[in-house]
Structures are given as structure tokens and as C-alpha cells.
C-alpha positions as CSV (number, residue, x, y, z in Angstrom):
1,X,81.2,193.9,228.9
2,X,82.2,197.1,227.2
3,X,79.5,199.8,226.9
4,X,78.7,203.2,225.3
5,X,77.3,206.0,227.7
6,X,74.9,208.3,225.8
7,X,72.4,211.1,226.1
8,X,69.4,210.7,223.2
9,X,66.7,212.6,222.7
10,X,63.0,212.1,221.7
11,X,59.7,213.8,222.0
12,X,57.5,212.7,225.0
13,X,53.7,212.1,224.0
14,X,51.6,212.7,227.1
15,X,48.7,210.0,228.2
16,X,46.3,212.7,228.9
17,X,43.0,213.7,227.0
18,X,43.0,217.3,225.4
19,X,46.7,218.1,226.0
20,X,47.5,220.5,223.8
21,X,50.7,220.5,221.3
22,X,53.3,222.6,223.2
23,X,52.9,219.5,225.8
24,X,55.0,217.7,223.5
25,X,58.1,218.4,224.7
26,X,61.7,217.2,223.8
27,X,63.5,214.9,227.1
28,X,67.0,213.6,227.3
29,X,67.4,209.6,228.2
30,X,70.5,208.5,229.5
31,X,71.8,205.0,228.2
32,X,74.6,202.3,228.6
33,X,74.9,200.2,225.1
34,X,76.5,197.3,225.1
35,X,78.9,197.2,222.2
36,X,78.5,194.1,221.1
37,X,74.9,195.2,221.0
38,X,75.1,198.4,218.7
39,X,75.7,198.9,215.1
40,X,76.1,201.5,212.6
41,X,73.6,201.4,209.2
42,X,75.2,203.8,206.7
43,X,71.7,204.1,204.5
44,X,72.3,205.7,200.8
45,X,75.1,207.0,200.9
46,X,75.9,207.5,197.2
47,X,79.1,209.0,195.2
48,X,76.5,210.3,192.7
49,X,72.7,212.0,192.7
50,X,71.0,213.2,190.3
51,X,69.6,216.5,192.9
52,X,73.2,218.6,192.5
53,X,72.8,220.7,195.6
54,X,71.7,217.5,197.8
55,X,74.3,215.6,196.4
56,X,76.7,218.3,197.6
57,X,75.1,218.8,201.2
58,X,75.5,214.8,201.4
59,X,79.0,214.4,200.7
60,X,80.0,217.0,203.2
61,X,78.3,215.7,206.1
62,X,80.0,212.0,205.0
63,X,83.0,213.3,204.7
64,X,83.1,215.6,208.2
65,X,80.6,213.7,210.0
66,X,79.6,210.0,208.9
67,X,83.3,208.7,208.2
68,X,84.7,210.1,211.6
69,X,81.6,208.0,213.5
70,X,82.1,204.9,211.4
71,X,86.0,205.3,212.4
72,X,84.9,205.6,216.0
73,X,82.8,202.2,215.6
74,X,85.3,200.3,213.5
75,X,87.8,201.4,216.9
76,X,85.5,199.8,219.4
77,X,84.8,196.6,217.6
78,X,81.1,197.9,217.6
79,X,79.3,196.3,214.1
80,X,79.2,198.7,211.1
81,X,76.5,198.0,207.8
82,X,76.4,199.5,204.3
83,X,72.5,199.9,203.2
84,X,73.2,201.4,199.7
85,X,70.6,200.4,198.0
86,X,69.8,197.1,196.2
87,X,71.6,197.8,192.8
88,X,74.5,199.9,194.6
89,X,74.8,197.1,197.8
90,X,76.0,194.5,194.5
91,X,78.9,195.9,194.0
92,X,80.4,195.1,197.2
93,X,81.4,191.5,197.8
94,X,80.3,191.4,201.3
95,X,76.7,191.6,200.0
96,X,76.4,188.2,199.7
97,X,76.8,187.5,203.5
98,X,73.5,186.7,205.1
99,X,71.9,187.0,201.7
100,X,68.8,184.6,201.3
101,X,67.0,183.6,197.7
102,X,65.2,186.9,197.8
103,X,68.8,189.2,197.7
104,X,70.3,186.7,195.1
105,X,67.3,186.1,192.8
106,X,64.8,189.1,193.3
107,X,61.5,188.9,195.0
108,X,58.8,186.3,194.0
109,X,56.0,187.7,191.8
110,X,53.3,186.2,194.1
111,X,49.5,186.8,193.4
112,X,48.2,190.5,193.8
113,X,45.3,191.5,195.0
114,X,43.0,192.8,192.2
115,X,41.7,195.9,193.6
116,X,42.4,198.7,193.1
117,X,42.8,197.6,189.2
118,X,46.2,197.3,188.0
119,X,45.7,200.1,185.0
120,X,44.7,201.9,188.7
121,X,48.0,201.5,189.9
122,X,50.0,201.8,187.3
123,X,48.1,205.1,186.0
124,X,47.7,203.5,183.0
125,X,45.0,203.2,180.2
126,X,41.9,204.3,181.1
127,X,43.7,206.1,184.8
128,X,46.3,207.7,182.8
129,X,44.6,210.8,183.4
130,X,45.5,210.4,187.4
131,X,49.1,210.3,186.8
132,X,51.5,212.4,188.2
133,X,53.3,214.5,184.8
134,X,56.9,212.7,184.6
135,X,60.0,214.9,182.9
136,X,61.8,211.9,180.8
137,X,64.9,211.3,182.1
138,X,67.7,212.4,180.5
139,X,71.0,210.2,179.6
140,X,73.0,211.4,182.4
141,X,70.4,210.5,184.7
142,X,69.7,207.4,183.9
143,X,73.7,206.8,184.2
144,X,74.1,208.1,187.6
145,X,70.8,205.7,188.7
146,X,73.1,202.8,186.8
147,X,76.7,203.5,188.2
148,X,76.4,204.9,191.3
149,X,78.1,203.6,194.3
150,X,78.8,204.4,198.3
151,X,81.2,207.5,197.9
152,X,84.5,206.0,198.6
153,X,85.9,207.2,201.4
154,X,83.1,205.7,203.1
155,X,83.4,202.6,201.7
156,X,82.7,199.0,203.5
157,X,86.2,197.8,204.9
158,X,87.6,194.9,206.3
159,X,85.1,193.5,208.8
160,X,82.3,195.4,207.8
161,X,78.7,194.3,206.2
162,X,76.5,195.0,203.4
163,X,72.9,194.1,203.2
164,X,70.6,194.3,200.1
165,X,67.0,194.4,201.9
166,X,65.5,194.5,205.3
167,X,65.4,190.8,205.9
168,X,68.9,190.4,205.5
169,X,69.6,193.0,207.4
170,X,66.9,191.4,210.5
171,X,69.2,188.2,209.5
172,X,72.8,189.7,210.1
173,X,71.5,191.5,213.1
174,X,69.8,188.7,214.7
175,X,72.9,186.6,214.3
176,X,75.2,189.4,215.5
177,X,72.1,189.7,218.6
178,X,71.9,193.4,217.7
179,X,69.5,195.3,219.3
180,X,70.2,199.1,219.1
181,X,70.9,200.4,215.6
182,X,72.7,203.9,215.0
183,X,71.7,205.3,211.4
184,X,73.6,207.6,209.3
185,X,72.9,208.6,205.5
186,X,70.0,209.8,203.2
187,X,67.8,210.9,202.4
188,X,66.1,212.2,205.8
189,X,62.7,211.9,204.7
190,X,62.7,209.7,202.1
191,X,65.0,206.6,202.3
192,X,66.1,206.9,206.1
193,X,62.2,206.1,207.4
194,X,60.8,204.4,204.0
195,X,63.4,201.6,203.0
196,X,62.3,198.5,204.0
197,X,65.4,198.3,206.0
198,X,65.0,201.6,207.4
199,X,64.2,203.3,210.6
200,X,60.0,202.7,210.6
201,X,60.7,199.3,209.2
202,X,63.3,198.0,211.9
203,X,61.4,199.9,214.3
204,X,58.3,197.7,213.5
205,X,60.6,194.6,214.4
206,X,61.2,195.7,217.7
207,X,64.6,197.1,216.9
208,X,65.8,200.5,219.4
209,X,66.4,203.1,216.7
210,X,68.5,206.6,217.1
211,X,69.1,208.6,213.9
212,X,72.6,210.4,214.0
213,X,70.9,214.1,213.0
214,X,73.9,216.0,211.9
215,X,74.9,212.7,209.9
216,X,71.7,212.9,207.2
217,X,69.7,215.7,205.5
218,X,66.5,215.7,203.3
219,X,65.5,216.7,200.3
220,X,64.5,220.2,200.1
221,X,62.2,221.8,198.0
222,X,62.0,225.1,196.7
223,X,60.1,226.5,199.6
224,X,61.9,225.0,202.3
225,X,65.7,224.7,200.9
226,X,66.8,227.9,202.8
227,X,66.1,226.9,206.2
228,X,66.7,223.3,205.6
229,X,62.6,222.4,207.1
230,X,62.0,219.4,205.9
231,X,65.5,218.0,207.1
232,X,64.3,219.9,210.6
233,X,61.0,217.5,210.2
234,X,62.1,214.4,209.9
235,X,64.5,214.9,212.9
236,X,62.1,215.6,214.8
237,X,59.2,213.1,213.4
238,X,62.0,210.5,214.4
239,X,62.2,211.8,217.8
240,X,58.4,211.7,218.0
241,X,57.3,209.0,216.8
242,X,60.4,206.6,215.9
243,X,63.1,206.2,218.1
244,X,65.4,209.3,219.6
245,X,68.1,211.1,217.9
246,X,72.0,212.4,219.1
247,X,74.5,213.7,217.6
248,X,77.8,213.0,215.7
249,X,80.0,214.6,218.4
250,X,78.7,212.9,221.3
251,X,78.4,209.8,219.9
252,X,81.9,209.2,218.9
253,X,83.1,211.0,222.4
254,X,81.0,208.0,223.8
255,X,82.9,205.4,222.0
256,X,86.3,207.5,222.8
257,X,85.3,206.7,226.3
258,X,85.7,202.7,226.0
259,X,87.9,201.5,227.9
């Protein structure tokens, strides 16, 4: 059986009462993945964005980083997955593999809970005071949210899979008997661990997670865009309390290594 040899990292939580936070300290595991056993989940990554600078940052690290490792999976016959959003993931006729009713036809609208109130939840009527102040979109935005798709020299090829929503995803993977899933894409700390078929999510079913960390980046804010800190957080907030985390460069010298 061909295998991948690969150093990860995470953060190691001690069992100990009043440790104190510098105990949490970053370790190195040392793993053989099966091939057949790995895949590659390319989360977000969109030709257009409506946050310039981000949208910039992204396509350079597809271009030097996430292509080259999709390449390197593609090579080893090791499973690669397009996770581009509902209304982006459509335009791709592989989409339709594994879908069930839910992907073709949209969730059911099943009976909601009444509490909190739904003009609570919607800030509405009498709540409208709670909500958030919203700048209305302009045109252009609401066009790149319309006609966006995966930037194209990242796009699915021949072999590959797309996947609308977490279930299907569970579906392809379970058929494929995947076990340890390789994520690349955006944002850091907003799609990556909130999807529902991203890295908390497929962690919750049991799935062995590593975010590639030079293949993703958040999105900054005006406090932290110089030194990149919330991109810095949710590496390490995956290390901690997700999965473990390597790099671009050593994971494609891994799958140079297959015989």
C-alpha cells in the first residue's frame, strides 16, 4: 500500500490542574498516510471577492502554493475535492456526484423552534434596534457574490470531486473510505472552521484533520492586517484545538517520495 510520510504539528493540552498557558506547547507527530486514505479539500477558493487586498493575498498563495499540492495529489492518485461554496460548487458538473435531495433541491424548511422569537432573529420589527448597521451593497458586489467561480487555474480536473455541503462530502468520503483530509483555501477564520463541511464540522465526524498553513489566510482587519494575526490565530486555534497543521513544502516532498 502506498503511503505518505509526514511531520504535523499541533498544540499539546496537558491533563494537569493549574497548568499555566506557556505549558501549552507546540509537538511534532510523525505519520504514515495511506494514499488511498488521504484527500485534498480545496475550501473557497474563488476567482472573485469582494475584500480587494484578500482577494489578492488568496490568489497568490493558489497560484504558488495550493495548485503545486493539488498537482502533487493528482500525481500520487491520492483523492482531491472542490468545496466552493454552494452556488459556486454548481457550476461544475462533477457536483452532482454523491449529491442527495438536499444538494439538488435545497434544505427542507422543517419546524423551528420558537424561541428566541423570529423578529429576535431576524432583528426585525420590534428587535431592529439589535441589529448590526449593514452598508447596502453595491452592484458590483452583488455581481461578484452571483458569478464567482474557483479561480481557474485551480479548477476541478479530470478525476477530481465537487461537493455542495458537508453530507455529501461525509458521502464521497465514506465511499472513497477516507479518513485523513488535507485542507487548503479560505478564509482561515471564517469558512475553513465554520462551513458545515469544514474543519470543526468533519472533525465532529471523526475525520483526522491537518490544515495546509501557508495554503489559506484570513481575513484581516484594520488592526491586525499588518502582521497578518488573525491568519496567525486560526493556525494555531487548529493546532489547538482541531486537528495539526504542515506545510505546503513538506507535504508535496512527502508525496514526491511515493514510490
Amino acid at each position: 500500500m502506498k503511503s505518505i510520510s509526514l511531520d504535523v504539528r499541533y498544540y499539546a493540552s496537558p491533563r494537569k490542574a493549574y497548568v499555566e498557558e506557556k505549558d501549552f506547547q507546540l509537538r511534532t507527530l510523525s505519520f504514515d498516510y495511506p494514499v488511498d486514505q488521504i484527500a485534498l479539500v480545496m475550501v473557497d477558493v474563488w476567482s472573485d471577492h469582494y475584500v480587494k487586498t484578500h482577494l489578492d493575498r488568496g490568489r497568490d498563495i493558489t497560484l504558488k502554493r495550493i495548485v503545486p499540492v493539488a498537482e502533487a495529489f493528482r500525481a500520487i492518485g491520492a483523492t482531491v475535492i472542490h468545496a466552493p461554496s454552494p452556488d459556486c460548487a454548481k457550476r461544475y458538473e462533477a457536483w452532482t456526484q454523491f449529491a442527495g435531495d438536499t444538494e439538488v433541491h435545497g434544505r427542507p424548511s422543517g419546524a423551528k423552534d420558537d424561541w428566541p422569537p423570529a423578529d429576535f432573529r431576524s432583528r426585525t420589527g420590534e428587535y431592529e434596534k439589535w441589529a448590526r448597521p449593514k452598508d447596502p451593497p453595491d452592484q458590483h458586489f452583488n455581481d461578484i457574490i452571483r458569478d464567482r467561480s474557483i479561480i481557474p487555474e485551480a479548477a476541478p480536473k479530470d478525476g477530481d470531486h465537487v461537493i455542495v455541503t458537508g453530507d455529501q462530502l461525509h458521502r464521497l468520503l465514506k465511499h472513497k473510505k477516507i479518513l485523513h483530509l488535507f485542507y487548503a483555501g479560505f478564509a482561515a477564520n471564517m469558512c475553513i472552521p465554520f462551513r458545515d463541511y469544514g474543519i470543526r464540522a468533519m472533525n465532529e465526524r471523526g475525520y483526522n484533520i491537518t490544515l495546509i498553513r501557508d495554503c489559506t489566510t484570513a481575513i484581516e482587519v484594520d488592526a491586525t492586517i499588518d502582521t497578518e494575526t488573525l491568519t496567525q490565530a486560526a493556525v494555531v486555534n487548529t493546532e489547538l484545538t482541531v486537528g495539526h497543521t504542515t506545510s505546503s513544502d513538506d507535504l508535496i516532498a512527502a508525496c514526491s517520495s511515493v514510490g
